[in-house]
mmCIF file as gemmi writes it, N, C-alpha and C atoms, coordinates in Angstrom:
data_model
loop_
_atom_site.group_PDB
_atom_site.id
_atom_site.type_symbol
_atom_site.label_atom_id
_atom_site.label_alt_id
_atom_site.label_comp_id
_atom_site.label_asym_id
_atom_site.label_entity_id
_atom_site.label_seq_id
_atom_site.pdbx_PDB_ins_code
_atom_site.Cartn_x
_atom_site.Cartn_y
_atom_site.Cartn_z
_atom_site.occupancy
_atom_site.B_iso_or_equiv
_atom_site.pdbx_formal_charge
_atom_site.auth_seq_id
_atom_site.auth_asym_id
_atom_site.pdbx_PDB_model_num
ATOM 1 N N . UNK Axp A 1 ? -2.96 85.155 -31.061 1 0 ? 1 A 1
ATOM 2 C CA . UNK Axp A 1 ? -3.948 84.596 -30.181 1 0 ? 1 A 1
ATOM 3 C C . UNK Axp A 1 ? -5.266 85.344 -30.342 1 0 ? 1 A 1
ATOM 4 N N . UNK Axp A 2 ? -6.414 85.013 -30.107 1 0 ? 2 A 1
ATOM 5 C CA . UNK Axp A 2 ? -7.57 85.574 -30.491 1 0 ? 2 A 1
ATOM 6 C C . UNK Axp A 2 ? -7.725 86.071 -28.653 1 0 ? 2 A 1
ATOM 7 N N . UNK Axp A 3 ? -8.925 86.988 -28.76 1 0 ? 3 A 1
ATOM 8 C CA . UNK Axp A 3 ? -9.583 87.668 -27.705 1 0 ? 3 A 1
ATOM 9 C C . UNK Axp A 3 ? -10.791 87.441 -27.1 1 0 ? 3 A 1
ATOM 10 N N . UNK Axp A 4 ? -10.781 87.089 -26.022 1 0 ? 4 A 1
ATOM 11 C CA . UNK Axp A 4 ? -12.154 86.371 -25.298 1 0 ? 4 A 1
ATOM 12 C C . UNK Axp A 4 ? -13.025 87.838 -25.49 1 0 ? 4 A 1
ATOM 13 N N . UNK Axp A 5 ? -13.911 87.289 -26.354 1 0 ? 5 A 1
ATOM 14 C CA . UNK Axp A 5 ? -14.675 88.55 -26.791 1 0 ? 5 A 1
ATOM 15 C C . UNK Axp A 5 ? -16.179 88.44 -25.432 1 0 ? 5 A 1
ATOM 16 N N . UNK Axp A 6 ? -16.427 89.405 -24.875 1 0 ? 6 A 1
ATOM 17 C CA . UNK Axp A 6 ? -17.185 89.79 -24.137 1 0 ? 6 A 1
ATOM 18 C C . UNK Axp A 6 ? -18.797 89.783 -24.574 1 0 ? 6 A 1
ATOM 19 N N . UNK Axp A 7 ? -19.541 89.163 -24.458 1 0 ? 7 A 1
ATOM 20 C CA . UNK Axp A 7 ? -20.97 89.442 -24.909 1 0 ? 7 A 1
ATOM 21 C C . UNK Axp A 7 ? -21.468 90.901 -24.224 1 0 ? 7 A 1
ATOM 22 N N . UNK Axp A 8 ? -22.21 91.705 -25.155 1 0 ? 8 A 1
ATOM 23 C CA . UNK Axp A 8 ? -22.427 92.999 -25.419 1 0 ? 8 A 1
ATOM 24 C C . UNK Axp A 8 ? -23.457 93.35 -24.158 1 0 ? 8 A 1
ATOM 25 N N . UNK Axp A 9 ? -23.891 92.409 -23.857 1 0 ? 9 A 1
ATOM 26 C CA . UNK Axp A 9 ? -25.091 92.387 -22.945 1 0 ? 9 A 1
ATOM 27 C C . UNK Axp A 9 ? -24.476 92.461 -21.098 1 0 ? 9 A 1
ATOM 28 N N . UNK Axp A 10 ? -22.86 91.884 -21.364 1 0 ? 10 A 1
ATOM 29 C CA . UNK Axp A 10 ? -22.568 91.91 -20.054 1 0 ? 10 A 1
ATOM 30 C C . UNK Axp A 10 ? -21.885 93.093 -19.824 1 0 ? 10 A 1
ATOM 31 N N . UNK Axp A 11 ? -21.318 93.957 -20.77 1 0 ? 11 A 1
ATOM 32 C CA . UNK Axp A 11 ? -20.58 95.295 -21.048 1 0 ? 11 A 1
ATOM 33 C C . UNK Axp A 11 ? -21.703 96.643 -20.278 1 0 ? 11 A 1
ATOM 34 N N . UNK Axp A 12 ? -22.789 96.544 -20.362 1 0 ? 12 A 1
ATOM 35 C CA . UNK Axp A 12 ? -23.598 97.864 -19.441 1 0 ? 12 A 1
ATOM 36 C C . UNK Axp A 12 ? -24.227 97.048 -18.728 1 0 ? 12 A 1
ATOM 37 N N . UNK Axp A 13 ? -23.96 96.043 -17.921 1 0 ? 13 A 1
ATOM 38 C CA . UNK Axp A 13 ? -24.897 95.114 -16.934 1 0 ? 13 A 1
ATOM 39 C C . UNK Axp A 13 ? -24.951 96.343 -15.434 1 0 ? 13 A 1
ATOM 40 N N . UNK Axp A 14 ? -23.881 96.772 -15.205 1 0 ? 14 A 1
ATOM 41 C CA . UNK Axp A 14 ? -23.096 97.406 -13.971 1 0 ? 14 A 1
ATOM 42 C C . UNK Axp A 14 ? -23.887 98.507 -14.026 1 0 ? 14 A 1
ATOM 43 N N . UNK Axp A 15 ? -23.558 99.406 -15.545 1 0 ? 15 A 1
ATOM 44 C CA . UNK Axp A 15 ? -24.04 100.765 -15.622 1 0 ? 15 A 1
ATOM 45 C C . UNK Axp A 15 ? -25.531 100.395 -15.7 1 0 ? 15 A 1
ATOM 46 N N . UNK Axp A 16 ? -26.254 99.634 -16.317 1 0 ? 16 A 1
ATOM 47 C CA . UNK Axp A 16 ? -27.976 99.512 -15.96 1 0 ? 16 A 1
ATOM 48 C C . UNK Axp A 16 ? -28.359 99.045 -14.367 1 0 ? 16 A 1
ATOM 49 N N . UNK Axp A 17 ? -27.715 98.362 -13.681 1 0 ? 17 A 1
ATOM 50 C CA . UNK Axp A 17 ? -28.101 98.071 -12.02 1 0 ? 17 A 1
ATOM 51 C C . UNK Axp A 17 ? -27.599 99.651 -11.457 1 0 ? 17 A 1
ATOM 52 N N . UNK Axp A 18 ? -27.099 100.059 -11.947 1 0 ? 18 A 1
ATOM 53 C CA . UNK Axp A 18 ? -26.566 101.738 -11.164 1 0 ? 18 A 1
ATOM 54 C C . UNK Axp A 18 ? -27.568 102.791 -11.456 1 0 ? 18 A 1
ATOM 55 N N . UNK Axp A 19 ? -27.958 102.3 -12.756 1 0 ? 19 A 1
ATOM 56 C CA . UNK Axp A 19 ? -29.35 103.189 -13.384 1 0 ? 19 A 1
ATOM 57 C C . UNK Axp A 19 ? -30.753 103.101 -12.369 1 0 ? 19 A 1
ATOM 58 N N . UNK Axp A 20 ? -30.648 101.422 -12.375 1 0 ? 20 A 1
ATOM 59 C CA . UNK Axp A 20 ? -32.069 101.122 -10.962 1 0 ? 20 A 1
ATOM 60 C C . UNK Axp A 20 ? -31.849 101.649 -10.052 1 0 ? 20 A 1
ATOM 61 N N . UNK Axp A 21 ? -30.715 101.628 -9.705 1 0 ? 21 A 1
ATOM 62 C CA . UNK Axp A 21 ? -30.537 101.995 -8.087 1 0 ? 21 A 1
ATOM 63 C C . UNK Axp A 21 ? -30.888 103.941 -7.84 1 0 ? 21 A 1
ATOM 64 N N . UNK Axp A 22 ? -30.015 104.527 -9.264 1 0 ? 22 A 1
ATOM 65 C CA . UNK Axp A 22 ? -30.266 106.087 -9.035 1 0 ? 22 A 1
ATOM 66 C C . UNK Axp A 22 ? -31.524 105.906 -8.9 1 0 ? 22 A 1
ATOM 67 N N . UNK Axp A 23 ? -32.372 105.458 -10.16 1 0 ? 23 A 1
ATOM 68 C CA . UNK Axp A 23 ? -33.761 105.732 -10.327 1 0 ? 23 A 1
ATOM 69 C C . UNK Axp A 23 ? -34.881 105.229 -8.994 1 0 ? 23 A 1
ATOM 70 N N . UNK Axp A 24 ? -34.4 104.191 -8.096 1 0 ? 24 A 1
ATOM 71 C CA . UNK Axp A 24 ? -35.276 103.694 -7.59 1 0 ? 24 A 1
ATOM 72 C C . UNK Axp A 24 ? -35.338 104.891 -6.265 1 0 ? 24 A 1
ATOM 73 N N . UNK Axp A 25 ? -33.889 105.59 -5.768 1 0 ? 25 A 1
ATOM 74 C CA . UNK Axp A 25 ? -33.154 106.247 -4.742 1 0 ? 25 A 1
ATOM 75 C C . UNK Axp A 25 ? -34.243 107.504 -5.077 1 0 ? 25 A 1
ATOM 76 N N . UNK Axp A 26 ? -34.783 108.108 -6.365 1 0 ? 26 A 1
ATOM 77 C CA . UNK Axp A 26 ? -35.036 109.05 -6.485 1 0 ? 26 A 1
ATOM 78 C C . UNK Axp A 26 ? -36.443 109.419 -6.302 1 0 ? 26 A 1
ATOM 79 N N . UNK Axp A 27 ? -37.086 108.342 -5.74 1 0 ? 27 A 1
ATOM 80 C CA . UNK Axp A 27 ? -38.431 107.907 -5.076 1 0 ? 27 A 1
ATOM 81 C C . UNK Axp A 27 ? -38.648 109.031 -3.928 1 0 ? 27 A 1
ATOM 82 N N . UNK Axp A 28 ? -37.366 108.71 -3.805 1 0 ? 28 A 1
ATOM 83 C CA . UNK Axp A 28 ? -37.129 108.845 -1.637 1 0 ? 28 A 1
ATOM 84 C C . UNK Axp A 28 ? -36.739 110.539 -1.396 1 0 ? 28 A 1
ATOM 85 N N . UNK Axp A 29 ? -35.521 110.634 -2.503 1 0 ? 29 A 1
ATOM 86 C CA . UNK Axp A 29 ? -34.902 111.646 -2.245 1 0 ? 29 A 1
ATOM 87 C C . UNK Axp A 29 ? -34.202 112.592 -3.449 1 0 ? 29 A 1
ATOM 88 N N . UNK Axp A 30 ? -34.081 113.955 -3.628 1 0 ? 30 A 1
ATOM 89 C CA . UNK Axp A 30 ? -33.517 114.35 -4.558 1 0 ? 30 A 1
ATOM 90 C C . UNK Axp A 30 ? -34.229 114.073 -6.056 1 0 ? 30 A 1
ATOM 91 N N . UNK Axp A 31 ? -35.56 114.115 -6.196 1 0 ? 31 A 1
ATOM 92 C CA . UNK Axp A 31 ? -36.181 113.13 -7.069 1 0 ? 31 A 1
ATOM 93 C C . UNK Axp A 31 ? -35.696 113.946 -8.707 1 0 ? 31 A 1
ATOM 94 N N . UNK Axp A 32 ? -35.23 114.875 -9.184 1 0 ? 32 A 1
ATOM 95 C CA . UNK Axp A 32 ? -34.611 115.784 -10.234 1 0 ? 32 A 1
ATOM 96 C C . UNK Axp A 32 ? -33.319 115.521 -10.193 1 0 ? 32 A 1
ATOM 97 N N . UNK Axp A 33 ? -32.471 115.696 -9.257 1 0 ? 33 A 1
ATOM 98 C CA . UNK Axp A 33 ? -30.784 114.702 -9.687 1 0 ? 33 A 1
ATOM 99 C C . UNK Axp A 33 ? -30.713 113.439 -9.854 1 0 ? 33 A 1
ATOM 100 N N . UNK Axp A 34 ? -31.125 112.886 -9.226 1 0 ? 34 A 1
ATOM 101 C CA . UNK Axp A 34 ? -31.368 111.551 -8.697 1 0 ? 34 A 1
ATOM 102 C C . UNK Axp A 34 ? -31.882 110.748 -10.044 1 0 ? 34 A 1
ATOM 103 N N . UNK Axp A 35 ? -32.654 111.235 -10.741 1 0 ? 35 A 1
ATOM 104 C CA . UNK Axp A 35 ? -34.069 111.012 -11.249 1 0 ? 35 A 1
ATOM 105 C C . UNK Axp A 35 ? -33.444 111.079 -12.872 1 0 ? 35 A 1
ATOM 106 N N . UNK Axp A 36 ? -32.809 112.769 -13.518 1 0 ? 36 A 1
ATOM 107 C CA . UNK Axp A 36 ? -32.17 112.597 -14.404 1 0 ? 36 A 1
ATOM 108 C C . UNK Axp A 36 ? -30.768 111.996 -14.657 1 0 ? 36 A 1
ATOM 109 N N . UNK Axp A 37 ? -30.314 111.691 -13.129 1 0 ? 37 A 1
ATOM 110 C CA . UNK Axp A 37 ? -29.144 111.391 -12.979 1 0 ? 37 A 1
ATOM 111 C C . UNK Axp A 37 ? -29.416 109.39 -13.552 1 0 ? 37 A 1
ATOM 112 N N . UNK Axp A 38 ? -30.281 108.45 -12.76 1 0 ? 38 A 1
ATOM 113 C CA . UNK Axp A 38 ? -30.507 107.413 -13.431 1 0 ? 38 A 1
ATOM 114 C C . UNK Axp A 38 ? -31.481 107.67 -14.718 1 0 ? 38 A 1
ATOM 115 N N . UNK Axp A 39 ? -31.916 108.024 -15.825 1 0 ? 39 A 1
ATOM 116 C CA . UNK Axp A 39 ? -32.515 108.844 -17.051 1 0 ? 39 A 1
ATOM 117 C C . UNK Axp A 39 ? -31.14 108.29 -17.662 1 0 ? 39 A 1
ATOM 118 N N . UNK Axp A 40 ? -29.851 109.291 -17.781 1 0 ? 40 A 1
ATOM 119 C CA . UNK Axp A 40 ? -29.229 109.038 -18.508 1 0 ? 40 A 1
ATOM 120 C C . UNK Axp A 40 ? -27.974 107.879 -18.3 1 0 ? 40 A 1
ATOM 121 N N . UNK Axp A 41 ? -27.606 107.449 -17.329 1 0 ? 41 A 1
ATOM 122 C CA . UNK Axp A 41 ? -27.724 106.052 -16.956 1 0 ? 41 A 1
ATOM 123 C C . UNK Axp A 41 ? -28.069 104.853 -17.545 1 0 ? 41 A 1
ATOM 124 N N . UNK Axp A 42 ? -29.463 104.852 -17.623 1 0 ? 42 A 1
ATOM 125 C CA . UNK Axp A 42 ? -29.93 103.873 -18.604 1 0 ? 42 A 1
ATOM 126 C C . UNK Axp A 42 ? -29.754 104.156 -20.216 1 0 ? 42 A 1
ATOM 127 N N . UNK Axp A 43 ? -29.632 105.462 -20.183 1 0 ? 43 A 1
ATOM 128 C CA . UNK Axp A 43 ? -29.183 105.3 -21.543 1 0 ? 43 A 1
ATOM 129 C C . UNK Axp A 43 ? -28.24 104.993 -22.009 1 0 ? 43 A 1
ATOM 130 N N . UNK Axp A 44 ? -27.146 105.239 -21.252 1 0 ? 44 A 1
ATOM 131 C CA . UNK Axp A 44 ? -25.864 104.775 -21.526 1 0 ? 44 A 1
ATOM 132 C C . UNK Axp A 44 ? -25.611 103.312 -21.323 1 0 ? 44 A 1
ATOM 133 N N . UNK Axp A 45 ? -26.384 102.705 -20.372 1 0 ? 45 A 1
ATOM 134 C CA . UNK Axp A 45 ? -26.534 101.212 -20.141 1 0 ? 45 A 1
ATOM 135 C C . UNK Axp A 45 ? -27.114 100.423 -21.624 1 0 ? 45 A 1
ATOM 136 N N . UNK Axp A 46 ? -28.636 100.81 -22.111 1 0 ? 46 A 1
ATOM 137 C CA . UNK Axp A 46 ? -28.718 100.556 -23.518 1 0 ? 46 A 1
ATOM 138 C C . UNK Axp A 46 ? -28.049 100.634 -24.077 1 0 ? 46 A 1
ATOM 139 N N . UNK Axp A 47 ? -27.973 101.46 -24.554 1 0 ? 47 A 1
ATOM 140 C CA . UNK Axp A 47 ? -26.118 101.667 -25.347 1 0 ? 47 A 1
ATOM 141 C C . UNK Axp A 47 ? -24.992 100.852 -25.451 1 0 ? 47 A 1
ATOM 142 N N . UNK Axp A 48 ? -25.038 100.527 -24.191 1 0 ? 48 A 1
ATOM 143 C CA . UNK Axp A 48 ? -23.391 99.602 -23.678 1 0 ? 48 A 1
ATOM 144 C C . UNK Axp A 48 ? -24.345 98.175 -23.98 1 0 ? 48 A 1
ATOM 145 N N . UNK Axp A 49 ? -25.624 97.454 -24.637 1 0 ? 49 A 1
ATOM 146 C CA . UNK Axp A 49 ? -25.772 96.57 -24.327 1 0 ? 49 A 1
ATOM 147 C C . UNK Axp A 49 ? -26.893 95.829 -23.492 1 0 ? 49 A 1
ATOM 148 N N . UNK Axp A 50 ? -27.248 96.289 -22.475 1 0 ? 50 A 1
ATOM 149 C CA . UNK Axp A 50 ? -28.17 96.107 -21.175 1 0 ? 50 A 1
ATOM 150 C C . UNK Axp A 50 ? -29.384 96.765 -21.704 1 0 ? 50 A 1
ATOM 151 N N . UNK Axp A 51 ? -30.053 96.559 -22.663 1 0 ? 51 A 1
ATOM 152 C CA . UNK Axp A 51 ? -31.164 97.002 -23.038 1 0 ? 51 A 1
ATOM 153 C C . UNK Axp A 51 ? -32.397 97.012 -22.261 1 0 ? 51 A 1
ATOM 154 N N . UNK Axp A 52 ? -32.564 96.109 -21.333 1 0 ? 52 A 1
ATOM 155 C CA . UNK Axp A 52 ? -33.579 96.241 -20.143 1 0 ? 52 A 1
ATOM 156 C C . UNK Axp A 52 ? -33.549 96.368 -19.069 1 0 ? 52 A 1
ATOM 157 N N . UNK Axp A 53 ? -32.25 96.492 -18.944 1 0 ? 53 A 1
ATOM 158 C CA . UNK Axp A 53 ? -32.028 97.593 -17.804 1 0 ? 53 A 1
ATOM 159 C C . UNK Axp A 53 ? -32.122 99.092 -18.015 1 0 ? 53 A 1
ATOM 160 N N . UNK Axp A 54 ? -31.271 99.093 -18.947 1 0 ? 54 A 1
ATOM 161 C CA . UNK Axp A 54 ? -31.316 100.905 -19.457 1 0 ? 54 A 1
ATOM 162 C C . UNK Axp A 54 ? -32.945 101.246 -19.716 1 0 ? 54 A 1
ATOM 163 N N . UNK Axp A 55 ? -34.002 100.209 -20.233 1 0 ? 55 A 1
ATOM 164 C CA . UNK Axp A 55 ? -34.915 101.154 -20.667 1 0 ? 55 A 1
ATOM 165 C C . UNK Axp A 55 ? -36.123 101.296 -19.195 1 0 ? 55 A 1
ATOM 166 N N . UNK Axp A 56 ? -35.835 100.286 -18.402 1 0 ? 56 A 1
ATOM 167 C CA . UNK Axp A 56 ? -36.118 100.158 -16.621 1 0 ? 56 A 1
ATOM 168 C C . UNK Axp A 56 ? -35.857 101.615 -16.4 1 0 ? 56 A 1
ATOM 169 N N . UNK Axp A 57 ? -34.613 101.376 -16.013 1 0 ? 57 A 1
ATOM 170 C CA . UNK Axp A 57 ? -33.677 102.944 -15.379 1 0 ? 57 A 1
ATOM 171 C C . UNK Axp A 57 ? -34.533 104.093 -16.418 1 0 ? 57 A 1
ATOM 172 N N . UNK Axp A 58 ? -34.562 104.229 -17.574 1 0 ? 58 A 1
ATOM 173 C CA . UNK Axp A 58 ? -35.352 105.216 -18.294 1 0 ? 58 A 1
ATOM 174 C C . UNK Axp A 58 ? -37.019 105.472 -18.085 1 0 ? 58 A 1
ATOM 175 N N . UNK Axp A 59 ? -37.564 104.533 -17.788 1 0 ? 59 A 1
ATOM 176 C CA . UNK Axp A 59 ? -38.71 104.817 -17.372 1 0 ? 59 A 1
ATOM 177 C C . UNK Axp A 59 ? -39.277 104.943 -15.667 1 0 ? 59 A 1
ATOM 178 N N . UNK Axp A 60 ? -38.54 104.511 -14.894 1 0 ? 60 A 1
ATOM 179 C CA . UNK Axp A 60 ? -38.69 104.76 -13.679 1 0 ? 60 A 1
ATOM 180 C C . UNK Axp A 60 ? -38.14 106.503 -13.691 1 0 ? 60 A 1
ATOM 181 N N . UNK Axp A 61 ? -37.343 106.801 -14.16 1 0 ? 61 A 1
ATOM 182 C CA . UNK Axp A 61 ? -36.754 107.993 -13.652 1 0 ? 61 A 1
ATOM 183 C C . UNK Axp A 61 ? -37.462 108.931 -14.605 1 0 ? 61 A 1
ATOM 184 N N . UNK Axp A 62 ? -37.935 108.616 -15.474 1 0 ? 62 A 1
ATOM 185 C CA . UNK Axp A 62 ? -39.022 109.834 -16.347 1 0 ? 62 A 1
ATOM 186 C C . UNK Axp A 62 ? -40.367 109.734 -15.594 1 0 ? 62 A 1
ATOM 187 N N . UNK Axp A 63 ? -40.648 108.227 -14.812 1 0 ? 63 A 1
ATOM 188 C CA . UNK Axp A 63 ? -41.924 108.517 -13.939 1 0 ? 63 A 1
ATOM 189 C C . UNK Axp A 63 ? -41.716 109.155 -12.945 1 0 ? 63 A 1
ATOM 190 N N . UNK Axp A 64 ? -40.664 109.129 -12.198 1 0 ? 64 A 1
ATOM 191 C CA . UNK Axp A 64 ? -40.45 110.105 -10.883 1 0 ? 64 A 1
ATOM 192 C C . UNK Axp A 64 ? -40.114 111.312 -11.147 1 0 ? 64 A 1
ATOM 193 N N . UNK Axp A 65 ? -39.679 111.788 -12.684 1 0 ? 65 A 1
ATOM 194 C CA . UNK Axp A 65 ? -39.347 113.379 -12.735 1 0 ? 65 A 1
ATOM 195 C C . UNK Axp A 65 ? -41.168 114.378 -12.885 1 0 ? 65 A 1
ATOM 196 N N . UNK Axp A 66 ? -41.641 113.572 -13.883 1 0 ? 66 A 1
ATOM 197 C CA . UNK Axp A 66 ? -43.257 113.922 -14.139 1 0 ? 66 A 1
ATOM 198 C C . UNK Axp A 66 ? -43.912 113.984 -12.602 1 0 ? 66 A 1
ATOM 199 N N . UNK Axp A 67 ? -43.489 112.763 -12.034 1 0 ? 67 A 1
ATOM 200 C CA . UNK Axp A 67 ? -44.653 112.882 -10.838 1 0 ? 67 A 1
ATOM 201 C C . UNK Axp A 67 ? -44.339 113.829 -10.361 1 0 ? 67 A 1
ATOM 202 N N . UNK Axp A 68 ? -43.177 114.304 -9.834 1 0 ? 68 A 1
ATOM 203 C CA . UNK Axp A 68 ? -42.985 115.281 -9.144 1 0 ? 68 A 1
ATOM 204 C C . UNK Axp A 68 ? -43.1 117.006 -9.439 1 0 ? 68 A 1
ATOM 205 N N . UNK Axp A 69 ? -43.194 116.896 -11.243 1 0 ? 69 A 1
ATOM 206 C CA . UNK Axp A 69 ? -43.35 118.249 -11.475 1 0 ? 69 A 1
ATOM 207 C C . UNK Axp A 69 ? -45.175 118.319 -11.019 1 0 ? 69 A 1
ATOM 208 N N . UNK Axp A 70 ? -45.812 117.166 -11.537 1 0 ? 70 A 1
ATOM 209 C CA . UNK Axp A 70 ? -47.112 117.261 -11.059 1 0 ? 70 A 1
ATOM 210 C C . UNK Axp A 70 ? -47.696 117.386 -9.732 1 0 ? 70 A 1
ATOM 211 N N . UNK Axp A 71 ? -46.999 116.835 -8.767 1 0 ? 71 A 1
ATOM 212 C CA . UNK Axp A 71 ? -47.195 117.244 -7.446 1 0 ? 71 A 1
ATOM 213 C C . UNK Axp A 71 ? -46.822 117.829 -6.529 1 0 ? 71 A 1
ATOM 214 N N . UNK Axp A 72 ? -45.206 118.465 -7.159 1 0 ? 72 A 1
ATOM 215 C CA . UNK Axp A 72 ? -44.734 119.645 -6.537 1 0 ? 72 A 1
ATOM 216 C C . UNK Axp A 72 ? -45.538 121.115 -6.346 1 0 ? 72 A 1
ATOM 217 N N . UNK Axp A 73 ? -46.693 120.967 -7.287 1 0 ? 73 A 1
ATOM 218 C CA . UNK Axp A 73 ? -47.116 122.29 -6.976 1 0 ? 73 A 1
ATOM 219 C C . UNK Axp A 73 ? -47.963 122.739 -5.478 1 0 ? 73 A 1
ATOM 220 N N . UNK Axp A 74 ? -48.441 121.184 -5.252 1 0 ? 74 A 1
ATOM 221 C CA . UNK Axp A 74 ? -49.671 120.916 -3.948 1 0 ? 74 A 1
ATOM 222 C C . UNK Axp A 74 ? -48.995 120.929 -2.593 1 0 ? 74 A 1
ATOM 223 N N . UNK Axp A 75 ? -47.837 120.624 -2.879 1 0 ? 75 A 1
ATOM 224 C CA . UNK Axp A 75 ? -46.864 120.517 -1.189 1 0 ? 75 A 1
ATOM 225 C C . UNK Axp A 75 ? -45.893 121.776 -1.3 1 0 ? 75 A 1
């Protein structure tokens, strides 16, 4: 019997919406766990497939790690 083969794109759908969610969470709170925590997330989401999610999750969470080294020094 053959195997209902899965399109590649639905295989990191889960792990890239988990990537938004760390990355978006890391706005608010924890913005360095949070922050590299959705970072590599999306990478693993690309990876698995979810290419715009993973590269979402990758750039939100490299903008919230920068912002914060940049404005951690003032507060």
């Amino acid at each position: 019997m053959d195997k209902i083969q899965v399109p590649q794109s639905k295989k990191g759908k889960m792990t890239g919406v988990i990537g938004i969610v760390l990355s978006i969470l890391s706005f608010f709170t924890m913005p360095f766990i949070l922050g590299i925590s959705g970072f590599f997330t999306g990478f693993i989401a690309s990876k698995r497939g979810a290419v715009r999610l993973g590269r979402w999750s990758m750039v939100l969470s490299s903008f919230v790690v920068v912002l914060t080294l940049l404005l951690n020094p003032f507060f």
